[in-house]
C-alpha positions in Angstrom: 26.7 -16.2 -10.9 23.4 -15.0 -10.3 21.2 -13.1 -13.0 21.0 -9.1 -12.4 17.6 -7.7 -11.7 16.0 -5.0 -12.7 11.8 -4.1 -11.6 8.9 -2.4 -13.3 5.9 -0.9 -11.2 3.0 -0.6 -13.3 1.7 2.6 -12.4 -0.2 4.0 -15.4 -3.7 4.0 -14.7 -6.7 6.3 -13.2 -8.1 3.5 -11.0 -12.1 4.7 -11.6 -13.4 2.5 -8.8 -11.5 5.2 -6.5 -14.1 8.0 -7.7 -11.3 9.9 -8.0 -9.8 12.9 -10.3 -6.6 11.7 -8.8 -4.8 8.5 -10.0 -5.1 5.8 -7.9 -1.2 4.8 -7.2 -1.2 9.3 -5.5 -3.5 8.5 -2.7 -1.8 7.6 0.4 -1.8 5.0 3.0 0.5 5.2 6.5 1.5 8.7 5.2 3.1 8.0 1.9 1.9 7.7 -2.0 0.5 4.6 -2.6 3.3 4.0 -5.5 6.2 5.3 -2.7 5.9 2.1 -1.0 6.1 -0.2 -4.0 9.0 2.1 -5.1 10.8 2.2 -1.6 9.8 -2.1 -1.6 11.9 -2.3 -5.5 14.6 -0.5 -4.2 15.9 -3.3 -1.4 16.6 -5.8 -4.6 17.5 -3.6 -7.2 19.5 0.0 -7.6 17.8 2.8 -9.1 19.1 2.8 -12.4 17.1 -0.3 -13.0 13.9 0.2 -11.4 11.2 2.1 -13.6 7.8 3.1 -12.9 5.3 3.1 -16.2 3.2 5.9 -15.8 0.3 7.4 -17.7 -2.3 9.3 -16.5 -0.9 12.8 -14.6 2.7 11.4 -15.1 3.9 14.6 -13.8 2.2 14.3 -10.7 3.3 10.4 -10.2 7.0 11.5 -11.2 7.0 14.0 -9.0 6.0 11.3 -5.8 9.1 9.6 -6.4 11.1 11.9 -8.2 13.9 11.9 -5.0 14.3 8.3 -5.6 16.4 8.9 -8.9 14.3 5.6 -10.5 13.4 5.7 -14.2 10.7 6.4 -15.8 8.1 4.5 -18.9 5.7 6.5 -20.5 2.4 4.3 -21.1 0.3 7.1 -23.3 -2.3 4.5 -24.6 -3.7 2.3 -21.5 -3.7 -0.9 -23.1 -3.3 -3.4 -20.6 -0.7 -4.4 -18.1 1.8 -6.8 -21.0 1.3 -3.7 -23.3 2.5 -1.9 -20.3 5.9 -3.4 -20.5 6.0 -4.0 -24.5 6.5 0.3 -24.4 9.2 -0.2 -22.3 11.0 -3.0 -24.5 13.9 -0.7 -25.8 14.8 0.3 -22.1 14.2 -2.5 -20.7 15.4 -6.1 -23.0 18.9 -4.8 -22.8 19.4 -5.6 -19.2 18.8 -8.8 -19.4 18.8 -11.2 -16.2 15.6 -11.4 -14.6 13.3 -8.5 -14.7 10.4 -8.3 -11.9 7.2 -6.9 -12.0 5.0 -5.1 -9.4 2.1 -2.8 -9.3 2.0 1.1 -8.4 -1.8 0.3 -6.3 0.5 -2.7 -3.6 1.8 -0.5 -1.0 1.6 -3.9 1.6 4.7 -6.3 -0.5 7.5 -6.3 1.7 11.1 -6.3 0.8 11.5 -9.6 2.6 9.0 -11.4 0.1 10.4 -10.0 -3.1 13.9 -10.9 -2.0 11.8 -14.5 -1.3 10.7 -14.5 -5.2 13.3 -13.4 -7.0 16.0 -16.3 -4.7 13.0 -18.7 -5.9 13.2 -17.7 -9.4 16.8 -17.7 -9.4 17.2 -21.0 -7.7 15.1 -22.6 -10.5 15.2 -23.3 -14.3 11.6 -22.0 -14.7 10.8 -19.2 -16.9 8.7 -17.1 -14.4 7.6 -17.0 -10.9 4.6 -15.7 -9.9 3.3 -14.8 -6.2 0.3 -16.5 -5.3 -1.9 -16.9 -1.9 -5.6 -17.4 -1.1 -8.4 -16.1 -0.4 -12.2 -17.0 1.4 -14.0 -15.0 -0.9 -11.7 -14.7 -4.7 -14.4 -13.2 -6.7 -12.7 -10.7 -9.0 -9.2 -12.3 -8.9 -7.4 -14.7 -11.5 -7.4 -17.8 -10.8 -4.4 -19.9 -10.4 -4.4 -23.7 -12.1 -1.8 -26.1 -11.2 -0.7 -29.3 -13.2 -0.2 -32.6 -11.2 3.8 -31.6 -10.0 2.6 -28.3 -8.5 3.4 -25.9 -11.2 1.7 -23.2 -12.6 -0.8 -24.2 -15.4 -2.5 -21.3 -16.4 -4.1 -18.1 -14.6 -7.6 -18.0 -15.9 -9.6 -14.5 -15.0 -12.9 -15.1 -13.4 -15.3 -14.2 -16.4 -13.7 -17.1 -18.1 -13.6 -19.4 -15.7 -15.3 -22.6 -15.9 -17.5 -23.8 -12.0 -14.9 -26.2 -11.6 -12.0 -23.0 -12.0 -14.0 -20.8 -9.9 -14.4 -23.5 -7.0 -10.2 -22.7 -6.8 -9.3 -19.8 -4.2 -5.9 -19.7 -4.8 -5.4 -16.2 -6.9 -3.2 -14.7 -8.7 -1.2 -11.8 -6.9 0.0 -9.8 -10.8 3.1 -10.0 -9.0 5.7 -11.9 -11.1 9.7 -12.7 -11.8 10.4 -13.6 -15.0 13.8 -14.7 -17.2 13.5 -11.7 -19.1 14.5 -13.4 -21.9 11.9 -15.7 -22.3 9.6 -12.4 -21.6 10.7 -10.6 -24.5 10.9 -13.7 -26.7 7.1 -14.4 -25.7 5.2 -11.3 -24.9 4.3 -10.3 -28.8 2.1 -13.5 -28.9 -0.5 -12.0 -26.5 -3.3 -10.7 -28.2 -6.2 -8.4 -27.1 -8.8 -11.4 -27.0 -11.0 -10.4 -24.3 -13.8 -8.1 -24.1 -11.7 -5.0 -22.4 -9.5 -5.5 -26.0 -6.3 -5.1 -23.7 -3.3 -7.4 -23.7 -3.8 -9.3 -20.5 0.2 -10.2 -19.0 -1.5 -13.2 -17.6 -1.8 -14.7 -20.6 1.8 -15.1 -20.6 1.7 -18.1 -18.7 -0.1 -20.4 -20.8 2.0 -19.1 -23.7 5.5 -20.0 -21.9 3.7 -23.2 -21.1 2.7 -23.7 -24.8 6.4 -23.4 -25.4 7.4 -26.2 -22.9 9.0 -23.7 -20.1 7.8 -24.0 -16.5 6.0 -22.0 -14.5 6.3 -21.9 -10.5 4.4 -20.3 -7.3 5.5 -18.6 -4.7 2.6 -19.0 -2.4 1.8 -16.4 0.6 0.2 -17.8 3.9 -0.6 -13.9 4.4 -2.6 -12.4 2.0 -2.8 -9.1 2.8 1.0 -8.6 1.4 -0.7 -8.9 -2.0 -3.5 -6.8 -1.2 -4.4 -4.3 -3.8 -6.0 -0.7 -3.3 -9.1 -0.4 -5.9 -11.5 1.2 -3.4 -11.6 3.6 -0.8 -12.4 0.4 1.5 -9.1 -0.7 0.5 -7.6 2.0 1.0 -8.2 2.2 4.4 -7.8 -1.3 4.7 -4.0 -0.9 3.5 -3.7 2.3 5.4 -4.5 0.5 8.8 -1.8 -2.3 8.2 0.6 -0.1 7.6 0.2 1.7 10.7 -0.1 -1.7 12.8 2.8 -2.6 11.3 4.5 0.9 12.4 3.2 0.4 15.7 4.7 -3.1 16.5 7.6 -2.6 14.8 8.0 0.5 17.4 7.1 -1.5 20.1 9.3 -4.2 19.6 12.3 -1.5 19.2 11.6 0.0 22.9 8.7 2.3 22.4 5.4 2.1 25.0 2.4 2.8 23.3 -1.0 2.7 25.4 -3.9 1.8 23.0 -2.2 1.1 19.6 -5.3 0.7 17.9 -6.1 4.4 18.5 -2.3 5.8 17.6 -1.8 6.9 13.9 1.9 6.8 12.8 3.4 7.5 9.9 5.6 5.0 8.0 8.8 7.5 8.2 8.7 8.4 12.1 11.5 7.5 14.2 10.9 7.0 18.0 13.6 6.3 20.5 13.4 4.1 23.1 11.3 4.3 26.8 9.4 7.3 25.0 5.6 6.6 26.0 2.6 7.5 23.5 -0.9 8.0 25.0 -4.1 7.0 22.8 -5.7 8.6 20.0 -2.0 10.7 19.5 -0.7 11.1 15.6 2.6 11.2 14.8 3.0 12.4 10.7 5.6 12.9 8.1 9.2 12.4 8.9 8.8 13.5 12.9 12.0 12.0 14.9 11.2 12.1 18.8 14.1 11.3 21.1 14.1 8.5 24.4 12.4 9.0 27.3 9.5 11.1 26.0 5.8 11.7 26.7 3.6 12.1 24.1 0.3 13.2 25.5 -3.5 12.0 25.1 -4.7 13.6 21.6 -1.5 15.5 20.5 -1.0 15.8 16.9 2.9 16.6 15.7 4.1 16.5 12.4 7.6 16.4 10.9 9.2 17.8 14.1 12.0 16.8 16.1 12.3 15.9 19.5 15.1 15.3 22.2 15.1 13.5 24.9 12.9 14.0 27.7 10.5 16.4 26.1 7.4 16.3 27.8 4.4 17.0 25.3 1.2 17.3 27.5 -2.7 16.3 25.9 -4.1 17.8 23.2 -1.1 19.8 21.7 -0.2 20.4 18.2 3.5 20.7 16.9 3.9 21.2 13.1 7.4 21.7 11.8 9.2 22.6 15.0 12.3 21.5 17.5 12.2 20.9 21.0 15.2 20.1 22.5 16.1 18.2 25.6 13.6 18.3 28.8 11.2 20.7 27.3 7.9 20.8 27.5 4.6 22.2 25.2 0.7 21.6 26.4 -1.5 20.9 27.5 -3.4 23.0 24.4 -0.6 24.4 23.0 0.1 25.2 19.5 3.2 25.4 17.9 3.9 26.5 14.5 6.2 26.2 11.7 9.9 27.5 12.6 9.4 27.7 16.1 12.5 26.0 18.5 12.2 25.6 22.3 15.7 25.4 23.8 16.5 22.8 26.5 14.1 23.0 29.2 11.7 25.3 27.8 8.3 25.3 29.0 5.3 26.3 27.0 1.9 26.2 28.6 -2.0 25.8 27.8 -3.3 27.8 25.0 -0.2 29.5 24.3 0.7 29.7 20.3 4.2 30.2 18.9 5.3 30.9 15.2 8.6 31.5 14.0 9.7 31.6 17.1 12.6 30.4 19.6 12.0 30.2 23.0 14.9 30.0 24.9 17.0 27.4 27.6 14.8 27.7 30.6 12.3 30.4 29.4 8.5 29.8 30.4 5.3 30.9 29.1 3.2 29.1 30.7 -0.6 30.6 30.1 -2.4 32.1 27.0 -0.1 33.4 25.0 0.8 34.6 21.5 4.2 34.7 20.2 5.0 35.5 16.4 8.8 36.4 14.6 10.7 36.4 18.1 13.6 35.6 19.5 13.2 35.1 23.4 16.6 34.0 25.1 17.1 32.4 27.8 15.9 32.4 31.6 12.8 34.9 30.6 9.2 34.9 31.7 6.4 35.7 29.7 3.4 35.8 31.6 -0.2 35.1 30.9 -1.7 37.2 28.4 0.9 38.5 26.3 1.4 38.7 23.0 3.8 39.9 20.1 1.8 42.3 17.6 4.3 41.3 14.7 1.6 42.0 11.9 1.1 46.2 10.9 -1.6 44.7 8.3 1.7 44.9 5.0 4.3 43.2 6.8 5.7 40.9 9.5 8.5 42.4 12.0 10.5 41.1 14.5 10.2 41.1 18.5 13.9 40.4 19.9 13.8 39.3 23.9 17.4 39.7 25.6 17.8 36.8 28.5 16.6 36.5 32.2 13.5 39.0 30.8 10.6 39.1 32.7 7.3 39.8 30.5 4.4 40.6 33.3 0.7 39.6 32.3 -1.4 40.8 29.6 1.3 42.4 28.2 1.2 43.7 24.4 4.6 44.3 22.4 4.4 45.9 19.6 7.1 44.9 16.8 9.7 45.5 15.9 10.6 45.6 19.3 13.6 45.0 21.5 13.8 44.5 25.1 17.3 44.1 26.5 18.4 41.3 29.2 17.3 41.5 32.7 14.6 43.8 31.8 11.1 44.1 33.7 7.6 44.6 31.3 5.0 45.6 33.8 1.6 43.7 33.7 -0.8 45.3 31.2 1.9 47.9 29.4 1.8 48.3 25.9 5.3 49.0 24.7 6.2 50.8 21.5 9.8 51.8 22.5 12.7 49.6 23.0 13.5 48.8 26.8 17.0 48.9 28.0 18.5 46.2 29.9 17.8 46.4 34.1 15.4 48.8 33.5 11.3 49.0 34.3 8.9 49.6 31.7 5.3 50.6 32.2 3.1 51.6 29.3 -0.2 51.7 30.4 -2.8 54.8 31.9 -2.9 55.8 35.6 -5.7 54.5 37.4 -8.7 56.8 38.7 -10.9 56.1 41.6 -14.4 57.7 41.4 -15.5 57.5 45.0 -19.4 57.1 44.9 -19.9 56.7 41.2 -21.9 53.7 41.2 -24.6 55.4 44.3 -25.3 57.9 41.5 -25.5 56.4 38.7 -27.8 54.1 40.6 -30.1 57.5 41.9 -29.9 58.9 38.3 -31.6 55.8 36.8 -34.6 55.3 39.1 -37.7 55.8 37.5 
């Protein structure tokens, strides 16, 4: 029967080489926390009940990144190293016995594939712990990792006490570790503060369990950048760019065209369908979920909207919070706001803005437009120009469109307003009243010709 598991993401620190005021594990790579990854990555071997996260500095904040996860939480008030780190936790965490896991808040990059790779290593073996290893050209900084003459672990010595001959080794320690727990709890009070920091290293638990006679083993990585760490904003970005080449290929491989990956930004939760196309330099953010057979145009940016099939979103057009359904279509230059719906086959055209608003099966507006707090139905034309004046300066009011409506150009409508179905707004009217349905409305001055005024104004400014 194999041992239970249970993980703790050491997430308690400020992370000062960020020159940050906000902890490290908050900043974000491919569109999520730092710490939501590593959280997300815990949850594929272990339920939430026993996965914690130790936290420390702005707790609240870091609960609050994973709070919908339902994982428990360690309170690390004193940073005193990464063992002390788990030595608060002991009276959570030594009752669950089986093998307990450790990761770091700052790994966003460990996938679930290579834990579930540890921990079937760990369990497969009568070592004490496990420990994930790989190499690197240049390992200045890391741990290094010392092997006996059968392969195992020796001992991870840190690079300021490393001897020439230790530092000549590339093969570094990841922090990453599975341990009996144990032999953990039985051994971590011998670790002592002995170093110049005056924290308690959880390195050190290897020479101790190999003190005692236990063995220690590897898991060694051929990629390295699984165990890559975020310290500075270099690696930040670093991490951030994997993730979203990861994204890419993994939506490529599922069906999705994307022309110039390398420029395309998206976000870890999107969800494309198949034979949907994505020009360069486009973003895709949050939790967006775009249907098959789209067309996502040159320098669009959308972000948590949905898509159906079909939809045709032209160059540089921004979506925020928004539906489209099936065979509409928004750009090029178009803004759309928060709360705003195009039914199926809705068009919306350049440098037309919509909030709050839903434009209805069939209904165009095609050119420079503004449309705030309205309900437009469906079949209706809005023409170039027009716009809902849904703002008296206190307060936001409705403009309620019946269907097959035609809106002429330039038009102003001043809310709350209602114009029935099959109604006619002439080009230029400002309407204040409602509008029946079938009927004409006009609300703008008569025109007057002054035949010869520009002769005389011409004679009455000679010199």
């Amino acid at each position: 029967m194999q041992a239970p598991v249970h993980v703790v993401i050491l997430a308690a620190g400020l992370g000062t080489r960020m020159k940050s005021r906000r902890a490290k594990v908050l900043h974000e790579a491919g569109g999520l926390p730092l710490v939501e990854h590593v959280v997300r990555t815990a949850l594929a071997v272990a339920p939430p009940e026993r996965v914690f996260v130790v936290v420390g500095c702005q707790a609240e904040q870091v609960r609050a990144a994973v709070s919908r996860y339902s994982v428990g939480f360690i309170e690390q008030g004193e940073p005193k190293g990464t063992a002390h780190a788990l030595l608060v936790g002991r009276d959570r965490l030594e009752p669950l016995g089986g093998l307990l896991t450790v990761l770091y808040g700052d790994c966003p990059l460990l996938t679930p594939a290579t834990l579930l790779r540890l921990i079937a290593q760990q369990q497969a073996s009568d070592a004490a712990a496990t420990v994930i290893t790989t190499r690197l050209e240049d390992p200045s900084g890391y741990g290094r990792v010392i092997r006996d003459e059968q392969g195992g672990v020796l001992a991870i010595v840190e690079q300021k006490a490393a001897s020439p001959a230790e530092l000549a080794v590339n093969e570094i320690n990841s922090g990453i570790y599975c341990f009996r727990s144990d032999l953990l709890w039985r051994y971590l009070p011998e670790i002592r503060p002995d170093n110049p920091a005056g924290e308690y290293y959880l390195t050190d638990i290897v020479g101790i369990l190999r003190r005692e006679g236990h063995k220690v083993q590897a898991l060694f990585l051929e990629d390295s950048t699984e165990v890559l760490g975020v310290n500075t904003r270099v690696d930040l970005a670093r991490a951030d760019a994997l993730l979203r080449a990861r994204k890419t290929q993994e939506l490529m491989l599922e069906g999705v065209t994307i022309r110039q990956p390398e420029t395309v930004t998206v976000d870890c939760d999107v969800r494309v369908g198949a034979d949907t196309v994505i020009e360069p330099f486009v973003q895709i953010l949050g939790r967006s979920v775009i249907g098959r057979d789209c067309r996502i145009g040159t320098g669009s940016i959308l972000r948590d909207v949905e898509l159906g099939e079909r939809v045709d979103v032209r160059p540089y057009t921004l979506i925020e919070e928004a539906r489209l359904e099936d065979d509409s279509r928004a750009g090029p230059f178009a803004r759309i706001r928060p709360a705003t719906h195009l039914g199926a086959g809705a068009h919306v055209g350049n440098f037309v803005e919509l909030k709050n608003t839903r434009l209805g099966a069939r209904s165009k507006a095609n050119h420079l437009a503004y449309l705030g707090d309205a309900e437009i139905g469906a079949d209706c034309n809005i023409g170039a120009g027009t716009i809902t004046c849904n703002y008296d300066g206190e307060r936001k009011h409705p403009t309620r469109i019946g269907n097959r409506v035609f809106v002429g150009s330039n038009a102003t409508l001043v809310a709350p307003i209602e114009l029935a179905d099959d109604c006619y707004v002439g080009a230029g009217s400002v309407i204040t009243e409602p509008v029946p349905s079938e009927a004409l409305a006009l609300g703008r001055a008569r025109q007057v010709i002054k035949e010869g005024w520009v002769r005389k104004r011409r004679e009455a400014t000679k010199p």
